[in-house]
C-alpha positions in Angstrom: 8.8 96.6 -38.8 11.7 96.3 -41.0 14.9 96.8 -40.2 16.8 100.0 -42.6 19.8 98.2 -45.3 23.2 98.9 -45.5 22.4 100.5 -48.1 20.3 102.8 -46.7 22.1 103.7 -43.8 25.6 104.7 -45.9 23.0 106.7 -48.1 22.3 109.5 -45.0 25.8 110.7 -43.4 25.7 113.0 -41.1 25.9 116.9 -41.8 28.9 118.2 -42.3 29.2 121.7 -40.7 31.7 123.9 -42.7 31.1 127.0 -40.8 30.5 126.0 -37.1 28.1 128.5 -34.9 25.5 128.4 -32.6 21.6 128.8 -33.5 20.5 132.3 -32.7 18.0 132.2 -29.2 14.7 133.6 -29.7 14.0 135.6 -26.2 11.0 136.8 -25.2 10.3 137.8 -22.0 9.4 134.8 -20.4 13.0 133.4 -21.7 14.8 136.4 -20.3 12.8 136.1 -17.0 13.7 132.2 -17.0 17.5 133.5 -17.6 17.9 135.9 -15.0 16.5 133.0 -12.5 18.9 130.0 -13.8 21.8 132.7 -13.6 21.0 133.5 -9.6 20.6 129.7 -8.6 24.4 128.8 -11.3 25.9 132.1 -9.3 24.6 130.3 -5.8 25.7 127.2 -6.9 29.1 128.2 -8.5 30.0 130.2 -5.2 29.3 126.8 -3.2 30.9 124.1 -5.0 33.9 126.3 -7.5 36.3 126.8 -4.9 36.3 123.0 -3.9 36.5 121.7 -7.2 39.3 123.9 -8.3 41.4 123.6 -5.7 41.5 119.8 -6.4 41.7 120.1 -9.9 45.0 122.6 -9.4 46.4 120.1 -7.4 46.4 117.3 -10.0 47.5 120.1 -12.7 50.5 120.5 -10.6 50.8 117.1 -9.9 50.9 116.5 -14.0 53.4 119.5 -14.4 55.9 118.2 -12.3 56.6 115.2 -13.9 57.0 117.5 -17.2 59.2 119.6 -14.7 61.6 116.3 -14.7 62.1 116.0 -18.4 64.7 117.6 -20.8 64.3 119.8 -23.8 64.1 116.9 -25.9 61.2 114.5 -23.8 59.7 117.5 -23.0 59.2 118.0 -27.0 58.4 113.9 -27.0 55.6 114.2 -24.5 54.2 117.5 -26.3 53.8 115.7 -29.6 52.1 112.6 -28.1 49.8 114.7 -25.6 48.9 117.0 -28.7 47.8 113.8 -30.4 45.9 112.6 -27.6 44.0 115.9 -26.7 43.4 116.0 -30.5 41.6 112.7 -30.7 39.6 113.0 -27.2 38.9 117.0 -27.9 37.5 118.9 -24.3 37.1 117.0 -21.9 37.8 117.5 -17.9 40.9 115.0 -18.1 42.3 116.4 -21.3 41.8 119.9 -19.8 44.1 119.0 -16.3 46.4 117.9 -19.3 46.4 120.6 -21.6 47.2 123.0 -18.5 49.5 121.3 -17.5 51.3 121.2 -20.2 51.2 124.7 -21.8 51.8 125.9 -18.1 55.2 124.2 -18.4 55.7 125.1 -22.2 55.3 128.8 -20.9 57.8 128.5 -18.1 60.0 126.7 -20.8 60.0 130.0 -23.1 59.0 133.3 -21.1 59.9 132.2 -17.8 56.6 132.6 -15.8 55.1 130.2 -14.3 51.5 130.1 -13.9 49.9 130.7 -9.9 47.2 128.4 -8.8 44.5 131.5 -9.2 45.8 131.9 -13.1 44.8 128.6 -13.1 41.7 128.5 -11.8 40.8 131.3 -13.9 41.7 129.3 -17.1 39.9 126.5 -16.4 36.5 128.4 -15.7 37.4 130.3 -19.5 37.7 127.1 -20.8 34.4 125.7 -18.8 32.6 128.7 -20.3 32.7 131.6 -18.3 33.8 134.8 -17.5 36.2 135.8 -14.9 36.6 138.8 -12.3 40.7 139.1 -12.1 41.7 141.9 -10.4 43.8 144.6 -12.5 47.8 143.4 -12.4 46.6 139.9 -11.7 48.1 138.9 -15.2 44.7 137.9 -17.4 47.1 138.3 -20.9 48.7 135.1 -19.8 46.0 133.1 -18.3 44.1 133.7 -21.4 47.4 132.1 -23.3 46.7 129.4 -20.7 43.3 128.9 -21.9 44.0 129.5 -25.9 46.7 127.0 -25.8 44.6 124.2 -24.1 41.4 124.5 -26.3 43.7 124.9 -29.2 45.8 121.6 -28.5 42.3 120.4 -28.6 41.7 121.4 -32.0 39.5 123.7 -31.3 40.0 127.3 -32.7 40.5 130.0 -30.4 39.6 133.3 -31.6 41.0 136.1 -28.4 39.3 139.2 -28.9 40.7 142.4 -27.3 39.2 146.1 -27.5 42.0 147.1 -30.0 44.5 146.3 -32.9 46.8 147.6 -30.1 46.2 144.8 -27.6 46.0 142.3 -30.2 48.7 143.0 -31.6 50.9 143.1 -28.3 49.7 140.5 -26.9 49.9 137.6 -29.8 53.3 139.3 -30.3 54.3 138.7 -26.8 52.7 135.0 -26.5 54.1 134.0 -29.3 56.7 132.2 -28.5 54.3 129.9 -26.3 52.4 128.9 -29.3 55.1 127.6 -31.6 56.9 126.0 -29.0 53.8 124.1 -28.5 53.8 123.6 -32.0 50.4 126.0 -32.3 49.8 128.9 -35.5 48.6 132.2 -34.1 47.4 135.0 -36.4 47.0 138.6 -35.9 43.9 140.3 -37.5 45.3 143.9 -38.5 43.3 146.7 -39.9 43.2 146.9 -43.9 44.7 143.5 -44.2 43.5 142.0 -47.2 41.1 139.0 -47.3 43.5 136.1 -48.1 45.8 137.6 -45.2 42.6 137.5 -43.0 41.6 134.1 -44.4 45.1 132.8 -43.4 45.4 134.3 -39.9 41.8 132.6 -39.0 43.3 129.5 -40.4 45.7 129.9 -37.7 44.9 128.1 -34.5 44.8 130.4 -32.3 43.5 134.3 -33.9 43.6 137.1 -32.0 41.7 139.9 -32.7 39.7 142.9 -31.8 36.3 143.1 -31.9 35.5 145.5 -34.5 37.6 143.8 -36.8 36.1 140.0 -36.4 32.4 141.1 -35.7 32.8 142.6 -39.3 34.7 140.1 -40.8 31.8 137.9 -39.4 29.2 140.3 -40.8 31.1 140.1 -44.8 31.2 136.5 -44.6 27.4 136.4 -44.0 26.3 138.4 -47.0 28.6 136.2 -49.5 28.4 133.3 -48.3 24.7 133.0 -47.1 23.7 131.1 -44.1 24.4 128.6 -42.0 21.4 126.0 -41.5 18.4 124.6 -43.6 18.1 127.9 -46.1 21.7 128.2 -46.3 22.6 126.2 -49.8 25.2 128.7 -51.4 27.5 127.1 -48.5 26.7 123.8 -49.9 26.7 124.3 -53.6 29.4 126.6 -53.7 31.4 123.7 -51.9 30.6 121.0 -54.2 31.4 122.4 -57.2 34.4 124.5 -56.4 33.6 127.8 -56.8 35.9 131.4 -56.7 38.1 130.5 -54.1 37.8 134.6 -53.7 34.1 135.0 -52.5 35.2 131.7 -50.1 34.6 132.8 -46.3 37.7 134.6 -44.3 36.6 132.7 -41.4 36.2 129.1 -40.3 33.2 129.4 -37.9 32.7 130.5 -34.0 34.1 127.7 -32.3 35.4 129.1 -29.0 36.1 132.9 -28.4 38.4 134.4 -25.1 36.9 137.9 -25.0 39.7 140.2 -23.1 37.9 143.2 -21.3 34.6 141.6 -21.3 32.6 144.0 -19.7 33.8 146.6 -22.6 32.9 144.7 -25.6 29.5 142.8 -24.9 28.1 145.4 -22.6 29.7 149.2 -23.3 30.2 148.8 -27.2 26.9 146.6 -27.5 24.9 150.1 -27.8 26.2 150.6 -30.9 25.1 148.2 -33.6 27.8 147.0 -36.4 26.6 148.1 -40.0 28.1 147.4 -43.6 26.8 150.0 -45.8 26.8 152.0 -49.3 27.8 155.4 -49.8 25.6 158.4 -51.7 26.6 161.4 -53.4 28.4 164.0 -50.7 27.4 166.8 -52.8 23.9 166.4 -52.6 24.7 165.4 -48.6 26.1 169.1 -48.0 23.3 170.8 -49.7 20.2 169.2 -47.0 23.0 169.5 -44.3 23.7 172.8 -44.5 20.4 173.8 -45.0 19.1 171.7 -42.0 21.9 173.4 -39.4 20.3 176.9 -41.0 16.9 175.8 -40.2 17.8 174.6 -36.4 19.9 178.0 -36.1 16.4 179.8 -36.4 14.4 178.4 -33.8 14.1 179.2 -30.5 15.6 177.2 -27.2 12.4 176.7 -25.0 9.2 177.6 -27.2 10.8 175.9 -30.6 12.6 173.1 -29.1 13.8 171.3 -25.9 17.2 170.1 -24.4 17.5 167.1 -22.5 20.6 166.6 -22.0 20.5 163.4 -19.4 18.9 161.5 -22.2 21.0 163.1 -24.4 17.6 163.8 -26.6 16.0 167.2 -28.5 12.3 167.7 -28.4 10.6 169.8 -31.2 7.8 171.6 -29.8 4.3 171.8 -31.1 5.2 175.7 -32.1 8.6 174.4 -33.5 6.7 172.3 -35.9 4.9 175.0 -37.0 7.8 177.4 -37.3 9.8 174.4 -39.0 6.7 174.8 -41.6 6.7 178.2 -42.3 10.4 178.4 -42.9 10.0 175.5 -45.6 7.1 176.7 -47.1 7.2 175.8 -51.1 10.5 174.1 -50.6 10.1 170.6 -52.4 12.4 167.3 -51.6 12.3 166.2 -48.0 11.1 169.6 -46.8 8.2 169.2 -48.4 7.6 166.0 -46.1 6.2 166.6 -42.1 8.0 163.3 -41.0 11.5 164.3 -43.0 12.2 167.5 -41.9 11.6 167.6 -38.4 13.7 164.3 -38.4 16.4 165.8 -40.3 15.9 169.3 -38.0 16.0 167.2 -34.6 19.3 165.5 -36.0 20.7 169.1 -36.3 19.9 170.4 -33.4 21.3 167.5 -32.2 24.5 167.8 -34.0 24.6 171.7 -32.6 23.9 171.0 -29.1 24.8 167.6 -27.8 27.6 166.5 -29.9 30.8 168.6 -29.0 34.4 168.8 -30.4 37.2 167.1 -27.6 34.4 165.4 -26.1 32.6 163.0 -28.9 34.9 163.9 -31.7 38.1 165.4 -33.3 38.8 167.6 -36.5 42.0 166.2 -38.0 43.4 166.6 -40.9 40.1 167.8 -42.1 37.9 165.0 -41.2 35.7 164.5 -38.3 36.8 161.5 -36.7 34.9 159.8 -33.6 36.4 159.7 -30.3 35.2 156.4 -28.1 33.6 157.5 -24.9 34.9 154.1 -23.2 38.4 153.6 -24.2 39.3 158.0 -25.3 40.7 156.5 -28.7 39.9 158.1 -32.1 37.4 155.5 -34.3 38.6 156.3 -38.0 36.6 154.1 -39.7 33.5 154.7 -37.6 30.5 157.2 -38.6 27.3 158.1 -37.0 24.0 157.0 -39.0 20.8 158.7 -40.2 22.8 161.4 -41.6 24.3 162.7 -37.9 28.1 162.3 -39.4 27.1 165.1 -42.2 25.3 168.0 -40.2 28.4 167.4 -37.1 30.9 167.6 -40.8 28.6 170.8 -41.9 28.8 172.6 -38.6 32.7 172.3 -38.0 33.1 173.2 -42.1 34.9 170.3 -43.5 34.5 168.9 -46.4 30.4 166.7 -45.9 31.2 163.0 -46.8 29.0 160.6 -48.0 26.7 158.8 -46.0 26.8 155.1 -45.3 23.2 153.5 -46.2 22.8 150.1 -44.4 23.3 146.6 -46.7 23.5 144.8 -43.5 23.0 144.9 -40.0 24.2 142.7 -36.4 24.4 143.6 -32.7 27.3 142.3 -30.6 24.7 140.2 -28.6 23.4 138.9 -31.7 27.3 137.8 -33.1 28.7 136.8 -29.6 25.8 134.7 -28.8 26.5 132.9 -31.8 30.2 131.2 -30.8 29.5 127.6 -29.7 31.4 128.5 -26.4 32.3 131.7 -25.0 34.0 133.3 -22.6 35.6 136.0 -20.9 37.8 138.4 -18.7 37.9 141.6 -16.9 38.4 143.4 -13.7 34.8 144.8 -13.7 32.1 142.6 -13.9 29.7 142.6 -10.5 28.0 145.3 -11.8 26.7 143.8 -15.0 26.5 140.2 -14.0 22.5 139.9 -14.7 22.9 141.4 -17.7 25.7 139.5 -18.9 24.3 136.4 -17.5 20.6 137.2 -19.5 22.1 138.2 -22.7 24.9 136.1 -23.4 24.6 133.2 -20.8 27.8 133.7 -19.2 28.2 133.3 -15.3 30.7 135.5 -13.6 33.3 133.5 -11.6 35.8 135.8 -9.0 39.2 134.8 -9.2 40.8 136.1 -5.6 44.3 137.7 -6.4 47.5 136.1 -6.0 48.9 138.7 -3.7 46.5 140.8 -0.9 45.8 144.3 -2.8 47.7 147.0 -0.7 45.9 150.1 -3.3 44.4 152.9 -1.0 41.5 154.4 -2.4 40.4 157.7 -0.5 37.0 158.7 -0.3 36.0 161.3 -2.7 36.0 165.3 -2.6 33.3 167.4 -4.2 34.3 171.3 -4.5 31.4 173.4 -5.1 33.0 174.8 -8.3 35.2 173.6 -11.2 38.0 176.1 -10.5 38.3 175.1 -7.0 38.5 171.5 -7.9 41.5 172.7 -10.6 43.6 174.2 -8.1 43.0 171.1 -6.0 44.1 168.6 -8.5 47.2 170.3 -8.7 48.2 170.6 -5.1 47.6 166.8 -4.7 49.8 166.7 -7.9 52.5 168.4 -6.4 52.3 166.7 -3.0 52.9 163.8 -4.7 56.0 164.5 -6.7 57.4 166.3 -3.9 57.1 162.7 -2.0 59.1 161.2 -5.5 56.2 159.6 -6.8 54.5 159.3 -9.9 51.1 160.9 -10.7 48.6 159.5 -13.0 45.7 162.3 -13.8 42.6 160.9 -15.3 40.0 162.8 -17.8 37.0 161.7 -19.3 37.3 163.6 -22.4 40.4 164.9 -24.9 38.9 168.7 -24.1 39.3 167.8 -20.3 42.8 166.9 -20.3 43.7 170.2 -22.3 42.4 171.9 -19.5 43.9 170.3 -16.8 47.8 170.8 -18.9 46.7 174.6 -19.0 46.6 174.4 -15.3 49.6 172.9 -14.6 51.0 174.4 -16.6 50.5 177.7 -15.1 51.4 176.2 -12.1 55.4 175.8 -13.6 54.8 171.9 -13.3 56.1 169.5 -16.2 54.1 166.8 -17.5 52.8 165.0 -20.2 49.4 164.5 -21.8 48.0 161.2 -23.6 45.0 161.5 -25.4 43.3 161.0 -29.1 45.2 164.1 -30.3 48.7 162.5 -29.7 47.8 158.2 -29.8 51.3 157.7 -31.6 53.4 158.6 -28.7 51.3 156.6 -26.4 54.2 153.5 -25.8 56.3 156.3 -25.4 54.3 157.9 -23.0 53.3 154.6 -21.1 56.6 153.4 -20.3 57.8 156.5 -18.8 54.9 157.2 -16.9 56.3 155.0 -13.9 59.2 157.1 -13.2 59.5 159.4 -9.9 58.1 163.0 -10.2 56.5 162.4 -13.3 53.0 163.4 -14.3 51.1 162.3 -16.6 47.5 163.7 -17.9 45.3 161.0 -19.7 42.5 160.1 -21.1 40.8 156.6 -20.9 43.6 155.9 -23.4 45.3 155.2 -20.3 42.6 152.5 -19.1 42.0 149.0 -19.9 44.8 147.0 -20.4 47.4 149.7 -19.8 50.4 148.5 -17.6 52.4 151.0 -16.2 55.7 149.8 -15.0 57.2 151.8 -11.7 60.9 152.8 -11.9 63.3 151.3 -9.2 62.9 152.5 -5.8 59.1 154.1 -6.8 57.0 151.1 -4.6 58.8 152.1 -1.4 57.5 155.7 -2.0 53.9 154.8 -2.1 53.5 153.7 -5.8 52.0 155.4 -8.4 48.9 158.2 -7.2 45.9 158.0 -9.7 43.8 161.2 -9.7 40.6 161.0 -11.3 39.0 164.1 -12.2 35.9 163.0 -13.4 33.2 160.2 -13.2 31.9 158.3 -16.1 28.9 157.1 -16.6 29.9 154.2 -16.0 31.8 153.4 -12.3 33.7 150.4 -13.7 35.2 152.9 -16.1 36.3 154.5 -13.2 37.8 151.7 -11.4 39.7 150.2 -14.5 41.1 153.6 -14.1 41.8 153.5 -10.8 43.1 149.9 -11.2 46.5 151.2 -12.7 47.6 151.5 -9.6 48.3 149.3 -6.3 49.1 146.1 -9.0 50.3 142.7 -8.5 50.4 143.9 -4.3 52.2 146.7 -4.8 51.5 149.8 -3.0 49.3 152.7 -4.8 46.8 155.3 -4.0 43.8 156.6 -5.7 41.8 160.4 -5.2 38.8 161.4 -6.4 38.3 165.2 -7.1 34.9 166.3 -8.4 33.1 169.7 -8.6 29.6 170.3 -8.7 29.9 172.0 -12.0 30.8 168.3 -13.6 29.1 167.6 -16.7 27.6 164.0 -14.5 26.3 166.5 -11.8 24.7 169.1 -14.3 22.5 166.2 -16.1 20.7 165.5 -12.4 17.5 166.8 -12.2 17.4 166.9 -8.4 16.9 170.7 -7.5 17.0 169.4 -3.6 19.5 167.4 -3.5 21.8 170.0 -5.6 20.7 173.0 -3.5 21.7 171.3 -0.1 25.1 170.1 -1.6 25.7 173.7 -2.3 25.9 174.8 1.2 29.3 175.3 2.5 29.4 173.5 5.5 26.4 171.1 5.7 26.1 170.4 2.0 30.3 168.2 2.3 27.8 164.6 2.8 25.6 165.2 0.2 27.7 166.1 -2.5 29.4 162.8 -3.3 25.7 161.6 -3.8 25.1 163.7 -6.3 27.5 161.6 -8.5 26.0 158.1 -7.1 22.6 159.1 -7.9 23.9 160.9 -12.0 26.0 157.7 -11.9 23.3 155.0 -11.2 20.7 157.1 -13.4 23.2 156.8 -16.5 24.0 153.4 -16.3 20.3 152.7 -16.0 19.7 154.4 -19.3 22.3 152.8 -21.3 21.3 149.7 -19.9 17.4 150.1 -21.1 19.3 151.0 -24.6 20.9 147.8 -24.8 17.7 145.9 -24.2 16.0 148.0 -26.7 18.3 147.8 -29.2 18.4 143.7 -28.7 14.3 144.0 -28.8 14.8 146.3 -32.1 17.3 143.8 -34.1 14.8 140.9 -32.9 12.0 142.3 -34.1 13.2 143.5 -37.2 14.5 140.0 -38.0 11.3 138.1 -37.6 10.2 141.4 -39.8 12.6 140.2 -43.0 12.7 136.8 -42.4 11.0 136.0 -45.7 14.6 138.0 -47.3 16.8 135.6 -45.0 16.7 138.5 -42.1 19.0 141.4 -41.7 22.2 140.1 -42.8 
């Protein structure tokens, strides 16, 4: 057989990747079943062998940083410009890692003056291994991130770090920053409204840090005018090669290697709600079936016309509502003259009347209906709801009835995160979604044990048989606490909530504060007093995830700050980010729980029994809190079984338009 030429062999390079990402995985069930089995025997096997092989690879880190210790401003800069070429030229390995560490570990000491603990450690090397790590809250995961970020970009690999906010992006690239250029490292900030050759130079930056919203969309633009990646996708290549409008050029470089702060959050909470780019209609012609379709549902009947399910959050048109619904329309043309249209568009109304509600999904301000996120209690501006839900919630408050958005293109979050050629993670709350995480996205949950033994106090919880009990409660733990010269921290799980528990308190002659969606531009304000002895403050999840509140001198030897929550979520890791304010970094805290049977979690349980006994005054005290395990569990089940359906829907609807290049 002959032997290929010279010629030959200089005449097939290999492909050049311009815009780096992983295939997308095509799971069926038997690959999801195969998932969930190799993600039990890596969780067995990580638990065995992890601690072992960390501890001895912290050792040598701290072996390598103190002879870095030993060196001057001046050979310290030396050795950082001949590491950085070295780690350049030999990318991620396991010995460039120990050295990367080792060195931005000493760079950060150098400029902020913290030095990293072993467990930081060990939580940056399993980020930059690939996985996603349990910290507890307090345990400082903004600066083992840095850790991780400045390795794998001394690497040359860029580092996107995605946070749940502009906020936390914001804060915390500002307050890394001087890490990064003494490392001699470019970090960019992705802020809302930037314009593209702003965004184009901050993902040019080696390290980008951004929040999700913004890069999944960012990602999602890039797609539809640049085309894609792979065999089909030759608008890359030819717009390349002959040196096209520099303006339609990508904003990004590719999904090398993304840090995803709050992990649980952003691939598991905000993953029920699918990222769309969209065109607008008329508005006026948007009011007219709007208001007519909130007329229509104002007619019929609760029970005979329709039913409320509330748990599933669902309306269900009855047989007879049909026929009502077709009465009513009767030689009306457009989409009431269509079966399919208008019980679609009357369902979404009845909707809109019934299980969408001012202060708990949404906010009037400044005329506009503007979404408030269940997860995080922040307003979403730039977010509306689709298939016409935004207008009929616009027409039944009587604002002005904006346009609506009609999909040009389409991702999930699992279908964009599973695209970075490594990824990885944080958060405080992760057990409970480790399968899911683990089948979806492919990432193994790693605990990282805290620095310092946890001294927070969490009591068990107490269940009042009405809501005006469990009010008069909250404030008389409130007061016990202040009296004691501690800070309280009151939790709600919606902005209507925490108006309600200020009216209280107020009536009770007690000063406080309250942090919700109404009042977002005082929340630094709010935050860094919030630590201070008798002071109260009422918040929503605003006052979650990555929240830091600092106690005042003299505060810990008190008892720390007391969290009371008010409410549960659907979610409990909502509940013990919450929670997790408090008892930080081994410093004393104390959480209560104070619930009342007439909580909107309890009222969703269909369990007449279980209800009934819990109402008993004496016998009924053990079976109320499960009442709220049982609503709890049965929540996150359903929004679990969304996800999956919603990654089953964008599957099958991209092997639907493949022939059109799929749905971006």
């Amino acid at each position: 057989m002959p032997r290929p030429s010279a010629a030959s062999t200089l005449a097939s390079p290999p492909a050049v990747r311009f815009y780096p990402e992983r295939a997308d995985r095509d799971d069926g069930w038997l690959e999801e079943a195969g998932q969930a089995v190799v993600g039990s025997v890596a969780r067995g096997a990580s638990r065995a062998t992890a601690p072992l092989r960390d501890r001895v690879t912290v050792r040598r880190i701290r072996r390598a940083g103190q002879r870095l210790a030993g060196l001057d401003e001046a050979a310290f800069d030396a050795e950082l410009g001949r590491l950085r070429m070295q780690l350049r030229r030999c990318g991620l390995t396991d010995a460039t890692l120990r050295l990367g560490l080792a060195c931005a570990r000493e760079a950060t000491f150098r400029t902020l003056g913290l030095r990293h603990h072993d467990v930081q450690i060990r939580g940056a090397l399993a980020m930059l291994r690939g996985r996603l790590i349990e910290m507890d809250t307090g345990e400082g995961k903004t600066i083992t991130a840095g850790l991780a970020a400045a390795t794998a970009a001394l690497c040359g690999v860029p580092t996107h770090v995605i946070t749940v906010n502009n906020y936390l992006a914001e804060r915390d690239a500002e307050g890394l920053a001087p890490l990064y250029a003494r490392m001699g490292l470019r970090v960019g900030v992705i802020r809302e409204k930037m314009p593209p050759a702003e965004r184009r130079a901050a993902y040019h930056a080696d390290i980008t840090y951004a929040s999700n919203t913004e890069i999944a969309f960012d990602y999602l633009r890039d797609r539809i005018a640049f085309g894609p990646e792979g065999p089909q996708g030759l608008r890359q290549r030819l717009r390349r090669l002959s040196g096209g409008d520099t303006r339609q050029e990508p904003v990004m470089r590719g999904l090398a290697f993304a840090i995803v702060d709050e992990a649980d959050s952003v691939l598991v909470d905000e993953a029920r709600t699918p990222l769309i780019i969209s065109r607008q209609t008329d508005p006026e012609a948007e009011a007219i079936w709007a208001n007519r379709a909130l007329a229509l549902a104002r007619l019929l009947t609760s029970g005979s016309d329709y039913k409320l399910n509330p748990e599933e959050r669902r309306v269900h048109l009855t047989e007879r509502g049909k026929a009502r619904l077709e009465e009513l329309t009767e030689g009306e043309g457009g989409i009431w003259a269509s079966r399919i249209k208008r019980e679609e568009v009357v369902y979404q109304a009845l909707s809109a009347l019934f299980l969408f509600h001012s202060g708990d999904h949404y906010l009037v301000r400044e005329g506009k209906v503007q979404i408030v996120d269940e997860y995080t209690g922040r307003l979403q501006p730039d977010r509306s709801w689709s298939d016409g839900m935004h207008q009929l919630v616009e027409a039944k408050e009587g604002v002005e009835v904006t346009a609506q958005n009609l999909p040009v293109a389409r991702m999930t979050y699992q279908r964009f995160f599973r695209r970075y050629e490594k990824l990885a993670g944080m958060t405080g709350t992760a057990r409970e979604v480790r399968g899911e995480l683990r089948s979806v996205f492919g990432l193994v949950v790693q605990r990282i044990p805290p620095n310092r033994r946890s001294r927070l106090r969490i009591h068990p919880p107490r269940v009042y048989r009405t809501a005006e009990r469990k009010w008069s409660a909250v404030v008389a733990e409130a007061r016990r606490a202040i009296a004691a010269g501690r800070p309280v921290l009151i939790g709600t799980r919606s902005v209507a909530t925490s108006e309600t528990v200020s009216e209280w308190l107020s009536r009770a002659g007690m000063d406080h504060v309250v942090l919700n969606a109404e009042n977002d531009g005082e929340e630094a304000q709010i935050i860094a007093r919030a630590g201070e002895p008798g002071r109260i403050t009422v918040a929503t999840n605003m006052a979650g995830r990555g929240v830091d509140i600092a106690l005042a001198p003299g505060v810990s030897e008190k008892g720390g700050l007391h969290v009371i929550l008010t409410e549960r979520h659907d979610s409990a890791r909502i509940d013990r980010q919450f929670a997790g304010r408090t008892g930080r970094r081994g410093e004393p805290g104390t959480a209560a729980t104070l619930l009342s049977l007439e909580d909107p979690l309890a009222a969703v349980l269909r369990a007449p029994l279980l209800k009934g006994w819990a109402r008993v005054p004496l016998f009924g005290l053990a079976a109320r809190p499960r009442v709220f395990d049982r609503a709890q569990r049965r929540a996150e089940k359903s929004h679990a079984r969304a996800r999956k359906d919603l990654v089953r829907q964008d599957r099958r609807l991209d092997r639907m338009l493949s022939f059109t290049g799929g749905l971006e």
